[in-house]
N, C-alpha and C positions, 0 to 999 in steps of 0.2 A: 454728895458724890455724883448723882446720877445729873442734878444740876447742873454742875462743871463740867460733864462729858456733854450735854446739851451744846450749854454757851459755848467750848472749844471745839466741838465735834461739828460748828458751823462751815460750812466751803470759805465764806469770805473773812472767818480768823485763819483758820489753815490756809489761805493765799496770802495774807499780810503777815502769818510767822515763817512762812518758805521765802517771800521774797525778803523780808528782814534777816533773816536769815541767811541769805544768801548775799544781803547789801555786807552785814559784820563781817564775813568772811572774804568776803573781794576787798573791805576796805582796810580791814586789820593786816590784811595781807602789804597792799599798795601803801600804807603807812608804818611796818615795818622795813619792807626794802626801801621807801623815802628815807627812814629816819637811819640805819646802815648805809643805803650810802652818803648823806649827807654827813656821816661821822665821819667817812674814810676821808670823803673829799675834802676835811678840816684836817684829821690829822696826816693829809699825804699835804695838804699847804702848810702846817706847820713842819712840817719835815723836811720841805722845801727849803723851807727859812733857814733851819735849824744847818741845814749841808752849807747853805749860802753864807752863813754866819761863821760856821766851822772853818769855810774854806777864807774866809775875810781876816779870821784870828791868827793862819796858820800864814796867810800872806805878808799880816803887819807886822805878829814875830821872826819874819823871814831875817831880816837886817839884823836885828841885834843879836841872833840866833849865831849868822857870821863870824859879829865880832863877838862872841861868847859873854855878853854882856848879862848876866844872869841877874843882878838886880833891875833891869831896865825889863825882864821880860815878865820877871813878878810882878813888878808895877803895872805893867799895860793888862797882865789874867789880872790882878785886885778889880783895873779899873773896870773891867768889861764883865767881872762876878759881881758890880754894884750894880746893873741892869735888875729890875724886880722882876723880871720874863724871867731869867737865866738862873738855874737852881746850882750849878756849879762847873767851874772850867778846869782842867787838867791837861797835863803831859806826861806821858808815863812814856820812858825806856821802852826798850825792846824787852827787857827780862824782868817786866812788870811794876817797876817800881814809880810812884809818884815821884816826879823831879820840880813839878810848879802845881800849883793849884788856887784858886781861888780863896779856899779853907785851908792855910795855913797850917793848920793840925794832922793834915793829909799829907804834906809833903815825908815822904823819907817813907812811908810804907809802901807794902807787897799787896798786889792784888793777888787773887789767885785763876794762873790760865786756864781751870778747869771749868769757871763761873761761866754761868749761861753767856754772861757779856763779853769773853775772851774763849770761847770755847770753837765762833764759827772762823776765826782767823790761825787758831793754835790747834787742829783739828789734826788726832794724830802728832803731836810736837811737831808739825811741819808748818810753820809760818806762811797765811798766804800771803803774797806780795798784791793784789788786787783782789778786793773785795765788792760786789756791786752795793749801792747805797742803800736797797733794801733788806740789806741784810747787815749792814753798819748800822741800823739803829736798834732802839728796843726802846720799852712800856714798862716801866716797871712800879711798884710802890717801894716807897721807906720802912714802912708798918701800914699793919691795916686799918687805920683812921687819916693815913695820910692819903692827899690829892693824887693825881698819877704825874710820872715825869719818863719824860718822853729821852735817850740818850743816842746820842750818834758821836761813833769814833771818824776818825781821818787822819789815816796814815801819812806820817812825816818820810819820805823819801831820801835815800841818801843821792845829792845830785854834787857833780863836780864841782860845781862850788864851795861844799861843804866840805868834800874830803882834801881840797886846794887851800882853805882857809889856815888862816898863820895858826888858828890854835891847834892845828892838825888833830881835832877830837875823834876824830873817826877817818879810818881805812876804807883805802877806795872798793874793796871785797862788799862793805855790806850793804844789802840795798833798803833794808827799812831800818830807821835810826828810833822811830817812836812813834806815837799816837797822842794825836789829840781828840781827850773825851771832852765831850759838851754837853751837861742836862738843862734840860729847859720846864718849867711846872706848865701841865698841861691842865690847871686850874680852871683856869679861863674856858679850856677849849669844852673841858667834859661839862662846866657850865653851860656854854652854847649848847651843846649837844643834850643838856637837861632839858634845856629851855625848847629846843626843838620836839623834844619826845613830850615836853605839856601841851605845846600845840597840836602836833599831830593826835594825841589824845582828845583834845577838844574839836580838834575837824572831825575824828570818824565819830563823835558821840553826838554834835552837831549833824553830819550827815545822814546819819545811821538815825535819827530821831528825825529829819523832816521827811528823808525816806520813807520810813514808816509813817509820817502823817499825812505824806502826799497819796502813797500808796493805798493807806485806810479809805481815805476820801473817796478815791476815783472807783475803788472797789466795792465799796458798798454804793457809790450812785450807781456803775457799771454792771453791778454784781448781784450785792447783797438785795436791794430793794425791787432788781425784775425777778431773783426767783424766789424774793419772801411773794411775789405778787403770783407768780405760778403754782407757789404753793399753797398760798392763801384762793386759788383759783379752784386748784384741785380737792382744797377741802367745800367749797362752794359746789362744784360736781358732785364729788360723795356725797354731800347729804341732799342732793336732788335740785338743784339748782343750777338748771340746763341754758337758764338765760344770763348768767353773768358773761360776762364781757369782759378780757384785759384791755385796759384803755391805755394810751402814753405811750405806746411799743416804739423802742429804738430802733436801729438802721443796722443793727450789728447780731450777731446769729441769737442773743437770747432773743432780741427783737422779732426774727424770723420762727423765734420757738414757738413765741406770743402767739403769731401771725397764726402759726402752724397749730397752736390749742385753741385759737377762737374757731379757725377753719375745722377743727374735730369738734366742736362741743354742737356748732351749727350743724355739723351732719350728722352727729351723733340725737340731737332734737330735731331734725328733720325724720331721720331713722323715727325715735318713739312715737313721731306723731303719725311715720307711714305706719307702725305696727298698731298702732290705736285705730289708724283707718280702714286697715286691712282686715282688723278685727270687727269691728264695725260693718265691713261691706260682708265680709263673711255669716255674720249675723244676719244682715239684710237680703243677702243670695238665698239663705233659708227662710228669711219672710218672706220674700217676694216667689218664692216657690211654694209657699204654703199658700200664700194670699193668691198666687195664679191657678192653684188647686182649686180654690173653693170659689172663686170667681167664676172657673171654667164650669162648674156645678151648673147654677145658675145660670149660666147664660146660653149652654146644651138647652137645655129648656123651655126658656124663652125663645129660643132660636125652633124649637121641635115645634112648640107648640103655636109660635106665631106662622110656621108655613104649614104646617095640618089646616089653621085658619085659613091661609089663603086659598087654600083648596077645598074650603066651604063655603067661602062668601065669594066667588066667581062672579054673583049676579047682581054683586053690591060694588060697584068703581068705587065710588070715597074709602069704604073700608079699606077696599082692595087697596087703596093709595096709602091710607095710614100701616098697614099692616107691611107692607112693602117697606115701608122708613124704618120701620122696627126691625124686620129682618136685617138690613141695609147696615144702621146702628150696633146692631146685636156680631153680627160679621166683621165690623170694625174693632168692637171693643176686645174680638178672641185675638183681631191681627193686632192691637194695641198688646195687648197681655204678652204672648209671644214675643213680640221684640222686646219687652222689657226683660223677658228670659234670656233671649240671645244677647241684649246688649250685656247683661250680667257674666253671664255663661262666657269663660276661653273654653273652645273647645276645638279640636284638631280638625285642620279643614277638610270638610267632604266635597272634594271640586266634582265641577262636571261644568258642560258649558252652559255658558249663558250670555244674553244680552245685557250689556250694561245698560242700555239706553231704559230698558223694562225697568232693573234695580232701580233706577234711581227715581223712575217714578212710583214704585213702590215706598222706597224711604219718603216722597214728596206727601203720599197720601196719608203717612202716618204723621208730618207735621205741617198738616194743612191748617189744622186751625190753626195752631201758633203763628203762624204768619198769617192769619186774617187777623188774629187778634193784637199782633206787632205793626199791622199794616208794612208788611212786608210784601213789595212787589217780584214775584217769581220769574225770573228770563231764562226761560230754558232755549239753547243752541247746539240742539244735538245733530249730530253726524247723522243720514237717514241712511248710510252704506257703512258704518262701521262693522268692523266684524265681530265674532263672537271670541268669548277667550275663559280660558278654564281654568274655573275658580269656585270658593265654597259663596254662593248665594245669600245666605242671611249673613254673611260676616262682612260680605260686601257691604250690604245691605245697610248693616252695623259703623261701617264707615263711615258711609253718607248722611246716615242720620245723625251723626253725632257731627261732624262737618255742618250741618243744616243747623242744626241746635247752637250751636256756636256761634253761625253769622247771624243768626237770629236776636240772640245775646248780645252779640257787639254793637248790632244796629241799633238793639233798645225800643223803647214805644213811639219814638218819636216818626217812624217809618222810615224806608229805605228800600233798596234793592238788592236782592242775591241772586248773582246770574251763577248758571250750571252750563258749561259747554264739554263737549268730548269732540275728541279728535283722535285720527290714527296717523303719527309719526313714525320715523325711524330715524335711530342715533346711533352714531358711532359709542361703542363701551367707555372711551376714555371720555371723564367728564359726569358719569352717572352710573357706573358701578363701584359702590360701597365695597371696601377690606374689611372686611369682617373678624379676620381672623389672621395674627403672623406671629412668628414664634423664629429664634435667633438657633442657632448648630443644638444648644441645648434640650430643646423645646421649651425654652421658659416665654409666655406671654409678652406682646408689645402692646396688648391690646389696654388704652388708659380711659377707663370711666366715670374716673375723677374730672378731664381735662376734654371736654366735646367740641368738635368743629363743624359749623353747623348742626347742632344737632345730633352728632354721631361720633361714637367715643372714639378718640385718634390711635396716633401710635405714638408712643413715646420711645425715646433713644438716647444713650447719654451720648453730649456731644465737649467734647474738647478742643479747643481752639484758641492760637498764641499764650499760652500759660493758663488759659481761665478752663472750667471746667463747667457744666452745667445739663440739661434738657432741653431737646426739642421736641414738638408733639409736631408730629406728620397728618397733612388732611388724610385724612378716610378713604376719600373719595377719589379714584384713580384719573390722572388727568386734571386734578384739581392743586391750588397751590398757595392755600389760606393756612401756610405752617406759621406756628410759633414758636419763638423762641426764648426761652429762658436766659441767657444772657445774653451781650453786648456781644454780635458775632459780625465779624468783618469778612464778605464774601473774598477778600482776595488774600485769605491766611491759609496758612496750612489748619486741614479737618481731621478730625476722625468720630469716628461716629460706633458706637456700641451697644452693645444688650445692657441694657440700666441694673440686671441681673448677675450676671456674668462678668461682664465686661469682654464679653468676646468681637470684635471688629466685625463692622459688618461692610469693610471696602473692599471692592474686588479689584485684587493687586494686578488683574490677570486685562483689564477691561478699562477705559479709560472712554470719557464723558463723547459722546459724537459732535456736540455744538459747541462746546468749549475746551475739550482736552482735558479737563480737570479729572479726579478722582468719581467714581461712582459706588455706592454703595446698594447688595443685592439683598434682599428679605426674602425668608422663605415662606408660602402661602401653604396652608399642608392642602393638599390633594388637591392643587391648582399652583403649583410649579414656584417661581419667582418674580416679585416684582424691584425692576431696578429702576435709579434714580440718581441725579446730579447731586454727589454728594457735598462738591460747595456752593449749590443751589445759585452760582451766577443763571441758570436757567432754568427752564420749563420743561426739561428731557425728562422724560418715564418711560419705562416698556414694560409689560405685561404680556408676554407672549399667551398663556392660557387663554385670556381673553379676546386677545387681539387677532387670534387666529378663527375666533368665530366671527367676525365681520360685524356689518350694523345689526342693530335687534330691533325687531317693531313692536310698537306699543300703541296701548290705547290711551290715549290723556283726557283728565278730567280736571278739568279748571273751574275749583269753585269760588268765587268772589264776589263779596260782601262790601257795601258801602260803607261799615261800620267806625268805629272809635281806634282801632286800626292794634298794634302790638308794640313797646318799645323795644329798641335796639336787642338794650342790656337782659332782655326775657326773651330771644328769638332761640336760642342755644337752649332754654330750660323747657320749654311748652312741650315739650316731649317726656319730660320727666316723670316719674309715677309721682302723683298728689302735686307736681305744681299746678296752682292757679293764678291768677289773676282774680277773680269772680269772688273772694272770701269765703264767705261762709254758703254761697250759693253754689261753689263747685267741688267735687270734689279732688281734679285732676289727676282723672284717670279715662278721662275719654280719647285725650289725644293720645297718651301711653299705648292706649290700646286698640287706636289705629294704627298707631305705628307697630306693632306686633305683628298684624292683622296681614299689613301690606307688606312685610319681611317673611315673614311665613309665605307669602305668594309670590315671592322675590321681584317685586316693585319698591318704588321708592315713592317719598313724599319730601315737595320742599315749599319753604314758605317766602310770600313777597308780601311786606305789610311795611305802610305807613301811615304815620300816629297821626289821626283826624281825617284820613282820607279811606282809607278799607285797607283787607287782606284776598291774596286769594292763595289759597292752599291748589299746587299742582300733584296730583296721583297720578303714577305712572303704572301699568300693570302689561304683564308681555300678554303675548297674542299667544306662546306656545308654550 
C-alpha cells in the first residue's frame, strides 16, 4: 500500500493521468457528436431518398390511377416491392384501409388512426391536409431482433383531374383521397453506422494511447528526471554534501530552479566556510591578545632596562650605539604588536584630526621590511599643503597597511614598484555618492546584496515591459549608470517599474522625464528626501535634491598603485566581500572587507582600476569635513 501511494503519489504519474484524462474525455466527447452526427447525416440521406422514391411511385401510379386501372397499379407496387432496399409499398384510403400493397396479404385491412404512424395526421379526428416531411416519416422495428426500417407516407391529393375523370371515383369536396406508405430496411445504414462507431472506438483508443505515450515521454525528460535530480540534490545537501552540483540544467523554469539551488548551495558553502572563518579569527582575536599581552611583558623590559643602560654607559659610544638599535628594535616590535591588535580589533571610530601624509608613513614604517625583502621600490607623491581631515588614526592607519600588504603580494618577489600619492580634489555628488539605503510607500527594502555594481549592493525593482515581466538592479551610485537588466527591455516600450515586494509603482504620474518626455520613476531615501530617474532609461537624467543642494564636496585622495599581477574582470565586484580571496590558503579575505567598513564609517569611498599583468591602483577618497 504505502508502495503504491509512493509510485502514484509521483508529480509526473499525476500529470500524465490528468492530461490522459483529460485527452478520454475531450475525445469521447468529439467521437460521440462525430459518430451522432454522421448517423443523422445518413439517415436524413436515406430519407431523402426515401421522399424522392415516394414521390417517383406516386407520379408513375399518377396515369393508371386516371384510368382506374387497378390491376396495372398492383403490378407496378409488386414490381418496385421486388427492390431488396424497399421493405414494403402501400396505398391506404383516407379511412385507413390497405387498397394495394406490395404484400398481397395486406390488401383489404384496417390500420388503426390512433397508431404512432397515423396519429400526427389524424390528430384530434381532424385530417391534416399538409404535413411537413419530417414528421411523414418514422423508425421503427418489426420485433426486437429485427433490423430498423425507416417509413415515410405521401399524401395522394385530390386534383381536378381526378374528380373529372370518367370513373368519377371521388367528389370534387374532398381534398386527400389517400396515402402512400413506403418502408425501406435501414439494414445497411445502422451497419454503416456500426462500422462507424468501431472506428471511432479505434481512433479515441488509438489516440488516447499515443497521447498518453507522447505525453509520458516529454514529462518524465521535462519533468520527471530534473526534479528526481533536485531531489536527489537535496538529499546530497541533507546529509552534508555542500559541493554537489546539478549539472544539464534546461532553459525552462525547472532549469532556472537548478540554476537557483546551485546558486543557494554555493552561498550557503560559502556561508559555512565564512562561519568556520569567523570562528577561527575569533579564536585568533583572543590569541593574538593573549600573545600581544605577554609579548608586551617582555618587551616593557627590555625596552626599561635597555635605556636605564643607556644612561649608564654615556662614556662608552659603541655601546651607546648597540643599545640604541635595541631600544629602536624593542619600540618597533610594541608598534608591530599594536597594529596587529587594531588590524584585528572593528572598533568605533575615535576621529580627531590628522595628517594623512604622517598615517601613511607610519603604516610605511610597519612594512618596511616586506618591501626590502619583496624588493619593492616605494614612490611616495605626497601633497606638502594638503590638509588635515577628521578621522579615527589607527583605522586609517589599518587601511593603508593592509592596501600596502596587498601591492606587495601582487607584486611577488620578483620586485616591483608601489607608488602612494594624495591629493586634495573637489567633486560634484553626482557620480561618487553611494544609496545606501531606499525603501518603496511601504517601507520594504530596495537594497539587493545578492546583485553588486561595482562593488556595492544595488537596488532592485520589478520591471514590466511589452508583456514580459522581470528585474532591474539600479547602480548604487548616484549619477552613475552601469544598471542591469534582467530581461530583454526595449527602451522605446511602455515601463513600469515597482517594489519587488509590494508591487507598489514607483512612477510619478505627476512629473515626466526633462531630456526625453518619457515617464520617471521617484524612490524614497529615509531622512535624505527622494532620488528621481528616467524611468525608460532612454537617458542619463537623475536628481537628488538632498544631495544636490549641498554643492561639490572636497576630499583628500589617495592613490595607491602597484605594478603587480593586476585583478580579473570577473573578481572586481567580489574583492570586497567578506573571505573572498584570490591568495588561497595565504589569505583570508577580510582585509579589503574591512577597509571597506572602515572608509563607509568615515563616509568616503574606495574604487578600484586594475589590469591583469599590468597593476592596480586602489583610489580612497575621504572628505575634509
Amino acid at each position: 500500500m504505502i508502495l503504491a501511494i509512493k509510485i502514484f503519489g509521483k508529480i509526473s504519474l499525476k500529470l500524465i493521468g490528468v492530461v490522459s484524462a483529460t485527452a478520454i474525455l475531450i475525445i469521447g466527447v468529439y467521437s460521440y457528436f462525430n459518430v451522432t452526427s454522421q448517423s443523422d447525416v445518413l439517415l436524413a440521406e436515406v430519407e431523402r431518398h426515401a421522399n424522392q422514391l415516394s414521390e417517383s411511385v406516386k407520379n408513375s401510379t399518377r396515369y393508371v390511377m386516371l384510368l382506374n386501372q387497378r390491376d396495372h397499379i398492383q403490378e407496378m407496387i409488386n414490381r418496385i416491392g421486388k427492390d431488396p432496399a424497399i421493405d414494403n409499398v402501400r396505398i391506404l384510403n383516407k379511412e385507413g384501409e390497405i387498397i394495394y400493397s406490395a404484400h398481397p396479404e395486406d390488401i383489404g385491412k384496417m390500420l388503426d388512426k390512433q397508431a404512432e404512424s397515423c396519429y400526427a395526421c389524424h390528430a384530434e379526428n381532424k385530417a391534416l391536409e399538409k404535413l411537413p416531411i419530417q414528421q411523414r416519416t418514422r423508425i421503427f422495428k418489426t420485433h426486437s431482433e429485427s433490423s430498423r426500417i425507416l417509413g415515410i407516407i405521401n399524401p395522394i391529393y385530390n386534383e381536378k383531374s381526378c374528380y373529372q375523370a370518367d370513373c368519377h371515383a371521388h367528389s370534387a369536396n374532398a381534398k386527400v383521397l389517400g396515402v402512400l406508405d413506403i418502408t425501406i430496411s435501414l439494414s445497411e445504414v445502422d451497419e454503416q453506422i456500426h462500422q462507424n462507431e468501431i472506428r471511432e472506438i479505434l481512433f479515441a483508443v488509438i489516440s488516447i494511447t499515443a497521447i498518453g505515450f507522447i505525453i509520458g515521454f516529454f514529462v518524465k525528460r521535462w519533468v520527471d528526471h530534473p526534479v528526481r535530480e533536485l531531489v536527489n540534490a537535496t538529499d546530497q545537501v541533507a546529509a552534508g554534501n555542500l559541493n554537489y552540483i546539478i549539472k544539464n540544467l534546461s532553459t525552462d523554469e525547472l532549469g532556472t530552479l537548478g540554476k537557483s539551488f546551485n546558486h543557494m548551495i554555493k552561498k550557503l558553502d560559502e556561508t559555512s566556510q565564512q562561519l568556520y572563518q569567523s570562528t577561527k579569527m575569533a579564536s585568533l582575536g583572543q590569541l593574538a591578545a593573549g600573545v600581544a599581552h605577554e609579548i608586551n611583558n617582555p618587551l616593557t623590559g627590555v625596552l626599561t632596562y635597555s635605556s636605564f643602560l643607556l644612561k649608564r654607559t654615556k662614556d662608552n659610544p659603541q655601546m651607546q650605539e648597540d643599545l640604541n638599535v635595541i631600544v629602536r628594535e624593542t619600540m618597533r616590535s610594541r608598534e608591530i604588536v599594536k597594529g596587529l591588535l587594531d588590524f584585528a580589533r572593528q572598533s568605533t571610530p575615535k576621529k580627531s584630526s590628522i595628517d594623512v601624509n604622517d598615517i601613511i608613513n607610519r603604516a610605511v614604517a610597519v612594512v618596511n621590511n616586506q618591501l626590502k625583502l619583496n624588493k619593492v621600490n616605494l614612490v611616495k607623491e605626497f601633497d606638502p599643503s594638503l590638509p588635515k581631515i577628521t578621522a579615527d588614526a589607527n583605522q586609517i592607519q589599518q587601511v593603508f597597511l593592509n592596501l600596502f600588504v596587498n601591492g606587495i603580494d601582487a607584486i611577488g618577489q620578483n620586485g616591483g614598484i608601489l607608488t602612494v600619492k594624495t591629493s586634495q580634489i573637489s567633486l560634484s555628488p553626482s557620480g561618487i555618492t553611494q544609496i545606501k539605503n531606499a525603501v518603496c510607500a511601504k517601507t520594504h527594502s530596495l537594497i539587493d546584496t545578492e546583485h553588486k555594481i561595482g562593488g556595492m549592493p544595488s537596488l532592485r525593482m520589478k520591471i514590466k515591459s511589452n508583456g514580459n515581466e522581470g528585474f532591474v538592479n539600479i547602480d548604487p551610485v548616484y549619477g552613475n549608470h552601469r544598471h542591469y537588466f534582467g530581461i530583454a527591455y526595449d527602451k522605446n516600450s511602455s515601463v513600469n517599474l515597482a517594489c519587488p515586494v509590494c508591487d507598489i509603482s514607483f512612477l510619478d504620474k505627476n512629473s515626466k522625464c526633462p531630456k526625453c518626455g518619457g515617464p520617471i520613476y521617484k524612490i524614497q531615501i529615509p531622512n535624505q528626501g527622494f532620488i528621481e530617474g528616467c524611468a525608460s532609461f532612454k537617458d542619463d537624467w537623475q536628481k537628488w535634491d538632498f544631495v544636490d543642494r549641498a554643492g561639490e564636496k572636497k576630499f583628500v585622495e589617495i592613490n595607491v598603485t602597484d605594478s603587480g599581477c593586476g585583478i580579473p574582470s570577473e573578481n572586481l565586484n567580489k574583492i570586497f566581500e567578506p573571505f573572498f580571496t584570490t591568495k588561497g590558503q595565504r589569505g583570508t579575505g577580510l582585509g579589503l572587507s574591512v577597509i571597506w567598513g572602515i572608509i563607509d564609517n568615515h563616509n568616503g569611498s574606495i574604487t578600484i582600476e586594475s589590469t591583469v599583468g599590468t597593476g592596480t591602483t586602489f583610489s580612497v577618497r575621504l572628505p575634509q569635513q
